[in-house]
KELUMZA-959298 format. One record per atom (N, C-alpha, C, O): x, y, z; atom name; residue number from 1; residue in one letter. Coordinates in steps of 0.2 Angstrom, whole numbers, plus 2048, in hexadecimal, padded with zeros to 3 digits. Example, Ala and Ser with C-alpha at 12.3 -4.5 7.8 and 13.67 -1.06 7.14 Angstrom:
+-----+-----+-----+-------+-------+------+
!  xx !  yy !  zz ! tivex ! bamar ! tiza !
+-----+-----+-----+-------+-------+------+
! 842 ! 7E4 ! 827 !     N !     1 !    a !
! 83E ! 7EA ! 827 !    CA !     1 !    a !
! 842 ! 7F0 ! 827 !     C !     1 !    a !
! 847 ! 7EF ! 82A !     O !     1 !    a !
! 840 ! 7F5 ! 823 !     N !     2 !    s !
! 844 ! 7FB ! 824 !    CA !     2 !    s !
! 840 ! 800 ! 827 !     C !     2 !    s !
! 843 ! 806 ! 828 !     O !     2 !    s !
+-----+-----+-----+-------+-------+------+
This chain:
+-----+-----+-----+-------+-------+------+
!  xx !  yy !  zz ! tivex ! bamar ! tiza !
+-----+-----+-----+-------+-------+------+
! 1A0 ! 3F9 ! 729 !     N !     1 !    x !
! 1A6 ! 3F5 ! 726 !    CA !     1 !    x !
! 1A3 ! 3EF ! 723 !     C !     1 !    x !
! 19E ! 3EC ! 724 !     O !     1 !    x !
! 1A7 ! 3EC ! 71C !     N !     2 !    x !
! 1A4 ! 3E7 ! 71A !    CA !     2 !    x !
! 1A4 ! 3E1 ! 71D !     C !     2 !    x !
! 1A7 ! 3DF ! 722 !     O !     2 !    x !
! 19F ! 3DB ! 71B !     N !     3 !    x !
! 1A0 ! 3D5 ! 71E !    CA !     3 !    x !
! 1A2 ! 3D0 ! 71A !     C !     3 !    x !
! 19F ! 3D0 ! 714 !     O !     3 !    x !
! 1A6 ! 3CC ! 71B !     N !     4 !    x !
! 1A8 ! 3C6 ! 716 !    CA !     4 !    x !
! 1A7 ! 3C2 ! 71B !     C !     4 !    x !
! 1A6 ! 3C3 ! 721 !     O !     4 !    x !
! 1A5 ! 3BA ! 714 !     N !     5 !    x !
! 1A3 ! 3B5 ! 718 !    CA !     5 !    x !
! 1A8 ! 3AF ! 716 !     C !     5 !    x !
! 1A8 ! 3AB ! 711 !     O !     5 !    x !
! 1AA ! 3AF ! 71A !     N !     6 !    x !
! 1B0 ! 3A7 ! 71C !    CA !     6 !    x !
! 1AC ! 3A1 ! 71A !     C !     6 !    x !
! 1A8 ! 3A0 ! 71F !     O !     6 !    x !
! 1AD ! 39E ! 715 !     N !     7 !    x !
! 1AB ! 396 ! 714 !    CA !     7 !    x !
! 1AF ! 391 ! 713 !     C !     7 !    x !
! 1B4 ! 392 ! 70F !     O !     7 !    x !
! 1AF ! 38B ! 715 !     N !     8 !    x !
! 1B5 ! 387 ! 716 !    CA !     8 !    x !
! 1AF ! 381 ! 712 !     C !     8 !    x !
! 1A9 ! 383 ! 712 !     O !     8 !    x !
! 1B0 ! 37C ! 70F !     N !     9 !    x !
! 1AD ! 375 ! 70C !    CA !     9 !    x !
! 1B2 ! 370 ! 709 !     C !     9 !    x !
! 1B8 ! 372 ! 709 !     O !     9 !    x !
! 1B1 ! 36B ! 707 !     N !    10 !    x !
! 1B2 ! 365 ! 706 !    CA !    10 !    x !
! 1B3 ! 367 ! 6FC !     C !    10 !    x !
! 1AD ! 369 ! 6FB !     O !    10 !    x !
! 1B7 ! 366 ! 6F7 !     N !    11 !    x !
! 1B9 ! 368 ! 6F0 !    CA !    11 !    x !
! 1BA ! 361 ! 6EC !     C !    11 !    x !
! 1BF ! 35F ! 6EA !     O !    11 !    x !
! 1B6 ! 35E ! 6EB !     N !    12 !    x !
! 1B8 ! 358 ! 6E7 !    CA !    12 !    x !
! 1BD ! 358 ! 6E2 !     C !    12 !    x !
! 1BF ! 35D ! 6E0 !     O !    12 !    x !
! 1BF ! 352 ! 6E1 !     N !    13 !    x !
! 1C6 ! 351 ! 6DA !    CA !    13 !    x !
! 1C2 ! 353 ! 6D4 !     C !    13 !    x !
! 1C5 ! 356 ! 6CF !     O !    13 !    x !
! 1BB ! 351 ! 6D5 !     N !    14 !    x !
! 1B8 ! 356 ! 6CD !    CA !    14 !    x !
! 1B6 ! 35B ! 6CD !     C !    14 !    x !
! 1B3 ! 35D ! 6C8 !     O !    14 !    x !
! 1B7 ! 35F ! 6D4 !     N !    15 !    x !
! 1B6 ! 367 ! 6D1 !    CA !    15 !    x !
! 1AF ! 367 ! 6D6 !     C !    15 !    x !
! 1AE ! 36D ! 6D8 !     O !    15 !    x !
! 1AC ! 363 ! 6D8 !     N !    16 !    x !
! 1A8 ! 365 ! 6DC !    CA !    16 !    x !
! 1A7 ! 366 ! 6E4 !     C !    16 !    x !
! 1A8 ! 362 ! 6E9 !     O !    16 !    x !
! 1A6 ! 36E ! 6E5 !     N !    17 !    x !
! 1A6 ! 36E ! 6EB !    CA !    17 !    x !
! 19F ! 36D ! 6F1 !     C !    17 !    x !
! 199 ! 36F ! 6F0 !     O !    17 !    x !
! 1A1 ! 36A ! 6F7 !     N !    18 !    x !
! 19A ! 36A ! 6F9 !    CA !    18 !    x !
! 199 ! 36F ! 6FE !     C !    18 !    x !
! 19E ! 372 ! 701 !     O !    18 !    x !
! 191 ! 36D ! 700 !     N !    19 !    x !
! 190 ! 374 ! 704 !    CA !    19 !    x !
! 196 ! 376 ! 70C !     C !    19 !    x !
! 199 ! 372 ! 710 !     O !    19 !    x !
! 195 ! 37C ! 70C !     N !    20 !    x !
! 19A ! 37E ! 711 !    CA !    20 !    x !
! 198 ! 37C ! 717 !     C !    20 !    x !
! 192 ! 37C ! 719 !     O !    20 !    x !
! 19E ! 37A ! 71C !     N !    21 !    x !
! 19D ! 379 ! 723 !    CA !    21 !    x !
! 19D ! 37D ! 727 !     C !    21 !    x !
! 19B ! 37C ! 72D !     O !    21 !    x !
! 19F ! 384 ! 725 !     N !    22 !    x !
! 19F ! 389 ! 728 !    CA !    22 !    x !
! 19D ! 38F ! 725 !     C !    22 !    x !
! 19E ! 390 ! 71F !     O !    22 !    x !
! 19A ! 393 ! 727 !     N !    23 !    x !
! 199 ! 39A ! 723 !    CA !    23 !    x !
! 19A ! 3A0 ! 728 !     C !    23 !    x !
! 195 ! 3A2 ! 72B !     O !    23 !    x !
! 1A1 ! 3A3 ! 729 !     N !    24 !    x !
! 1A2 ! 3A8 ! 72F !    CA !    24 !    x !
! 1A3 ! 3AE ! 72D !     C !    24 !    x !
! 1A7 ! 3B0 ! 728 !     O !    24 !    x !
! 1A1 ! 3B1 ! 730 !     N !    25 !    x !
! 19F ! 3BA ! 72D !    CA !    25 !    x !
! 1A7 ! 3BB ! 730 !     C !    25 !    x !
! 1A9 ! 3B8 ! 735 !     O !    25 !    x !
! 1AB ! 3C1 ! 72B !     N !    26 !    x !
! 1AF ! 3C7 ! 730 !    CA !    26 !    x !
! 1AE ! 3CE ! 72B !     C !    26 !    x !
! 1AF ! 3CF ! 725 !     O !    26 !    x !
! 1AE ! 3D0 ! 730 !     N !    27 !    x !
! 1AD ! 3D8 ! 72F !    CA !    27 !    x !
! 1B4 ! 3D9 ! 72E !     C !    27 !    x !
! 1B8 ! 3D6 ! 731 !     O !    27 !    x !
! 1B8 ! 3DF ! 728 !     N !    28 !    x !
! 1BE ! 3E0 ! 728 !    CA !    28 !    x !
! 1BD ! 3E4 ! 723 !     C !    28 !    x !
! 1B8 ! 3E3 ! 71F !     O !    28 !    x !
! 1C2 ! 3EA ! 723 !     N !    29 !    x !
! 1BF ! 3F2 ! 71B !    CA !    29 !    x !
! 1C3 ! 3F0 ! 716 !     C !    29 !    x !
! 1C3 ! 3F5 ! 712 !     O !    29 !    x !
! 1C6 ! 3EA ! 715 !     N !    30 !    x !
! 1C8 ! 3E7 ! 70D !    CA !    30 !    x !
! 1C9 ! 3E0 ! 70E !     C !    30 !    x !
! 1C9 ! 3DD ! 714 !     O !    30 !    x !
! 1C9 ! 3DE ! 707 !     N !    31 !    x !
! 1C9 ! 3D4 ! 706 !    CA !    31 !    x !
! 1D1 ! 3D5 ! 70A !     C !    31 !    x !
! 1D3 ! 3D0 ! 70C !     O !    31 !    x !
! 1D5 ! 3D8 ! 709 !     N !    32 !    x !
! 1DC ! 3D8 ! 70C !    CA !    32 !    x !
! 1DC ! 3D3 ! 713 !     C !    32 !    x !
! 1DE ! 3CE ! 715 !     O !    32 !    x !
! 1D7 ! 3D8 ! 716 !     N !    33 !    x !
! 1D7 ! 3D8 ! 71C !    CA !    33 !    x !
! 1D2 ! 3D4 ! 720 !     C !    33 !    x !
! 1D2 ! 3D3 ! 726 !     O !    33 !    x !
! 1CE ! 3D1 ! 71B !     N !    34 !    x !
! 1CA ! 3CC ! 71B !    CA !    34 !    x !
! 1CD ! 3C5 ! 71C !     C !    34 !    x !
! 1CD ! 3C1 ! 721 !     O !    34 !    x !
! 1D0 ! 3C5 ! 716 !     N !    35 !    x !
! 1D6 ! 3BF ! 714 !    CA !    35 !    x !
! 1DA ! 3BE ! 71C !     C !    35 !    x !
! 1DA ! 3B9 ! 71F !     O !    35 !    x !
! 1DD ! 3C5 ! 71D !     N !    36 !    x !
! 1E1 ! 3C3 ! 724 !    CA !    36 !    x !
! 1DC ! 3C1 ! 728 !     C !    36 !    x !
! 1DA ! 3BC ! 726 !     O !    36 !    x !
! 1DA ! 3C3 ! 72A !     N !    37 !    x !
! 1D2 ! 3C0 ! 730 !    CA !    37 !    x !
! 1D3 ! 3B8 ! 72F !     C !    37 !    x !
! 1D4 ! 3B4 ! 733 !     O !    37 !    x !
! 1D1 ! 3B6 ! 729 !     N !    38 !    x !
! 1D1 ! 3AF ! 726 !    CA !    38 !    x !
! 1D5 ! 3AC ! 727 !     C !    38 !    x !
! 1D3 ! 3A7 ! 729 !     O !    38 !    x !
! 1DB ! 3AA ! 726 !     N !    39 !    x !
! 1E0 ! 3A7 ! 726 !    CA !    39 !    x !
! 1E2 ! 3A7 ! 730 !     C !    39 !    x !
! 1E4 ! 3A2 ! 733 !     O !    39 !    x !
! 1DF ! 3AD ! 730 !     N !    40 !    x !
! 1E1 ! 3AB ! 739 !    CA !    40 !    x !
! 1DC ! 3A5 ! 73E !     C !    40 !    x !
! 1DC ! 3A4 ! 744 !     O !    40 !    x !
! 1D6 ! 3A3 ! 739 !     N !    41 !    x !
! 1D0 ! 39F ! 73C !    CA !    41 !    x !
! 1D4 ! 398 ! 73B !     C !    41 !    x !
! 1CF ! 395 ! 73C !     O !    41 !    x !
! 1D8 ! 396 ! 73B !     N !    42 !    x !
! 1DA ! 38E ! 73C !    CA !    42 !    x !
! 1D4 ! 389 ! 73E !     C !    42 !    x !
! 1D3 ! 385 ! 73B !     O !    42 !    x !
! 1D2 ! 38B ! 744 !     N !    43 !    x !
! 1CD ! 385 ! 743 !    CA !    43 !    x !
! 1C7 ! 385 ! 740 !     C !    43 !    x !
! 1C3 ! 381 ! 741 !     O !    43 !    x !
! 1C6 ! 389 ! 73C !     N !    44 !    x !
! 1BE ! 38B ! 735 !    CA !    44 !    x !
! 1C4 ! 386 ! 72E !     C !    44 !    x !
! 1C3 ! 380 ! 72B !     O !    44 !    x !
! 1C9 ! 38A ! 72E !     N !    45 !    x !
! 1CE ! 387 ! 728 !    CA !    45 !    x !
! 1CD ! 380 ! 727 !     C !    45 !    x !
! 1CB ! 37C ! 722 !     O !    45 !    x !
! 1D0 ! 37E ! 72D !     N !    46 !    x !
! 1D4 ! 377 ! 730 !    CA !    46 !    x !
! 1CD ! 372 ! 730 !     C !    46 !    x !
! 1CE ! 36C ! 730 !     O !    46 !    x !
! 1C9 ! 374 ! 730 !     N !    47 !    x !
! 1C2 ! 36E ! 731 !    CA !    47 !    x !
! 1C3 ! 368 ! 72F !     C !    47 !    x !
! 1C6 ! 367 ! 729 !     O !    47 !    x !
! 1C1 ! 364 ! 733 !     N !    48 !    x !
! 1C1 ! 35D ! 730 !    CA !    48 !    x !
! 1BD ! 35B ! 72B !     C !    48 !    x !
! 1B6 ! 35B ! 72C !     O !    48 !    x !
! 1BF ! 358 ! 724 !     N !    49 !    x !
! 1BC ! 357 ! 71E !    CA !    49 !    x !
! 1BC ! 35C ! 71C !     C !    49 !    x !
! 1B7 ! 35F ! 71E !     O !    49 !    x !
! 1C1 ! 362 ! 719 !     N !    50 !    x !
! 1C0 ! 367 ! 716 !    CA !    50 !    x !
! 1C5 ! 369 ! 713 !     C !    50 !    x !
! 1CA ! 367 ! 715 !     O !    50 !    x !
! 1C6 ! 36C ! 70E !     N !    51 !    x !
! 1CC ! 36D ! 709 !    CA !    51 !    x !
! 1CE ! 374 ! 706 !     C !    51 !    x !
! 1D3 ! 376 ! 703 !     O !    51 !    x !
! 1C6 ! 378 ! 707 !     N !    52 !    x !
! 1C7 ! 37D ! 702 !    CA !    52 !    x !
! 1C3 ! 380 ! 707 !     C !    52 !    x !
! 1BF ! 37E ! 70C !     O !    52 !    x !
! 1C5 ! 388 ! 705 !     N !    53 !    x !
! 1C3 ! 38E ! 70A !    CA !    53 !    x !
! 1C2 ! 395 ! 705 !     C !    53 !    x !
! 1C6 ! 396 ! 700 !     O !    53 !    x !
! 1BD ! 399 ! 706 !     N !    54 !    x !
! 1BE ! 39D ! 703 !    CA !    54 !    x !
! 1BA ! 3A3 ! 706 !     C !    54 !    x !
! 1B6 ! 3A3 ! 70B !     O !    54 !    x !
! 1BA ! 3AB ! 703 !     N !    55 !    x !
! 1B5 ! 3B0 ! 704 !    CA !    55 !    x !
! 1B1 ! 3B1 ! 700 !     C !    55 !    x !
! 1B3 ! 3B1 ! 6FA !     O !    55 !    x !
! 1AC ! 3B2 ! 704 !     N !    56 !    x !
! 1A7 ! 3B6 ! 700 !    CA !    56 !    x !
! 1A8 ! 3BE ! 703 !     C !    56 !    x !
! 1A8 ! 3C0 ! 708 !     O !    56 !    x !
! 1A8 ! 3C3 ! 6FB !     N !    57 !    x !
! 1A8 ! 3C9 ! 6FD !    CA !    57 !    x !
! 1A0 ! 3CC ! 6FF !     C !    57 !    x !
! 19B ! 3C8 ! 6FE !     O !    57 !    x !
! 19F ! 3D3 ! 700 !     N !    58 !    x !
! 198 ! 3D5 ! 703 !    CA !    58 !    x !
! 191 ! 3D5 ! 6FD !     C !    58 !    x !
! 18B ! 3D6 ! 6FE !     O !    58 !    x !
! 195 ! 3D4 ! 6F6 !     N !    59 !    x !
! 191 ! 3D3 ! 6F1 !    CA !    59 !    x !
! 18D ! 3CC ! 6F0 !     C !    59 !    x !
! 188 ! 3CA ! 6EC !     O !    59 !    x !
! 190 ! 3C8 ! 6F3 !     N !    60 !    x !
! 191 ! 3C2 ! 6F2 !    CA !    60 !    x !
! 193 ! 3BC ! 6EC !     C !    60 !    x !
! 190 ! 3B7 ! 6EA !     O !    60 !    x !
! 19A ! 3C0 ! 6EA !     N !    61 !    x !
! 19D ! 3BC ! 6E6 !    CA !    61 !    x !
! 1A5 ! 3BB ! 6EC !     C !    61 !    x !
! 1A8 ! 3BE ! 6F0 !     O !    61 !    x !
! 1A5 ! 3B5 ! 6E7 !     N !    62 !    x !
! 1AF ! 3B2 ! 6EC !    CA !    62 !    x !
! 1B3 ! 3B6 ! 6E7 !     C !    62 !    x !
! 1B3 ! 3B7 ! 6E1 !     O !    62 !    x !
! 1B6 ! 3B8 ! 6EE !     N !    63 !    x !
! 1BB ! 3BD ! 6EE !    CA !    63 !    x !
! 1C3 ! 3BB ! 6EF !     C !    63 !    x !
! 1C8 ! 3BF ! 6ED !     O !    63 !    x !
! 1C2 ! 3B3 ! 6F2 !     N !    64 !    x !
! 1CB ! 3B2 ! 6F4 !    CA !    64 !    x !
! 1C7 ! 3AA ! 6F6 !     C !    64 !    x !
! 1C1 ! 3A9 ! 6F9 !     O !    64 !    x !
! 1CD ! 3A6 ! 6F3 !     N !    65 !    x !
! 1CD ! 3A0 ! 6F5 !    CA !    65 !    x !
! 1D3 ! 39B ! 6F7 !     C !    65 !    x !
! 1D9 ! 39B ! 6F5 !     O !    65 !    x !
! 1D2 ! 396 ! 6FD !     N !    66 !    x !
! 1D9 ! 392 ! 6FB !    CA !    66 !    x !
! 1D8 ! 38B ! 6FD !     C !    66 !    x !
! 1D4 ! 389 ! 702 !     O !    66 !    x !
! 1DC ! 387 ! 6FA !     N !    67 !    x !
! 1DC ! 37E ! 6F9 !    CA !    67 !    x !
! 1E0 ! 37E ! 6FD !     C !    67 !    x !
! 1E3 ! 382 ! 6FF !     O !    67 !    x !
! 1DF ! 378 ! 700 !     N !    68 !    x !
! 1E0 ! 375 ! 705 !    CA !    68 !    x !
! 1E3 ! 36C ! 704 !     C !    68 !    x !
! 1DF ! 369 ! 702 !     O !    68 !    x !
! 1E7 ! 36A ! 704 !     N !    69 !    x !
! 1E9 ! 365 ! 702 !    CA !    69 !    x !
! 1EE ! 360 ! 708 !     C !    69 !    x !
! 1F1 ! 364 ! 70C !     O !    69 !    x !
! 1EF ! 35B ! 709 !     N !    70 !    x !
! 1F4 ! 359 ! 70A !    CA !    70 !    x !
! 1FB ! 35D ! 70D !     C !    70 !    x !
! 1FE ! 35C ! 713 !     O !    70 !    x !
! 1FB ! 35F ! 70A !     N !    71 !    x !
! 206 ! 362 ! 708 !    CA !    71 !    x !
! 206 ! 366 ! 708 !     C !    71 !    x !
! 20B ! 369 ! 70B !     O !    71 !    x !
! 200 ! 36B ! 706 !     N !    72 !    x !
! 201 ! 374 ! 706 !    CA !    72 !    x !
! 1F8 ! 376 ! 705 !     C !    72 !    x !
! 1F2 ! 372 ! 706 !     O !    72 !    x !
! 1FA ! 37E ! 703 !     N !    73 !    x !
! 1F4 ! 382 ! 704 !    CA !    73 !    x !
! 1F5 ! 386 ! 701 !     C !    73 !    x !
! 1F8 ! 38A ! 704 !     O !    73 !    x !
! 1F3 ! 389 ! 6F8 !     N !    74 !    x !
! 1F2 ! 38D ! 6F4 !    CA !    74 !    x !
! 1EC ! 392 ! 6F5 !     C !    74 !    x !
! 1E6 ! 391 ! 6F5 !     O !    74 !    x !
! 1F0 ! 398 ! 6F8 !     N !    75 !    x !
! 1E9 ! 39F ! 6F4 !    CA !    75 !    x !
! 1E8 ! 3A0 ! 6EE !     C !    75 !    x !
! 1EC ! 3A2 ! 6EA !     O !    75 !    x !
! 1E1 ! 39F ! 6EE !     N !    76 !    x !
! 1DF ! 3A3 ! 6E5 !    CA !    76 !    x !
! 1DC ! 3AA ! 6E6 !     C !    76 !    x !
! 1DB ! 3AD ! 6E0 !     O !    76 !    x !
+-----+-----+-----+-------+-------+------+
């Protein structure tokens, strides 16, 4: 089964992201199901200093992303 990796970090106003405070693997046989896995981790997401969360798929390019802000929360 493939493995994706969960990273959550800190996105500056200018585009800069710093390194990740988390990097957690899940196993899951599509990014579909990947993505669900991810969004049920609330506390990897929710980190304190953190805004932005994303996967990496098993090639290691990001696969699925999402902002975090104040008010809401957009998937890319």
């Amino acid at each position: 089964m493939p493995t994706y990796h969960l990273r959550v970090a800190w996105r500056e106003n200018s585009g800069i992201v710093r390194p990740p405070v988390c990097d957690d693997p899940i196993e899951a046989p599509s990014l579909r199901d990947a993505i669900a896995v991810a969004l049920t981790r609330s506390q990897s997401l929710l980190s304190a200093g953190t805004n932005l969360a994303w996967l990496v798929d098993p090639d290691g390019h990001v696969a699925w992303t999402l902002e975090m802000d104040e008010d809401s929360a957009v998937a890319v």
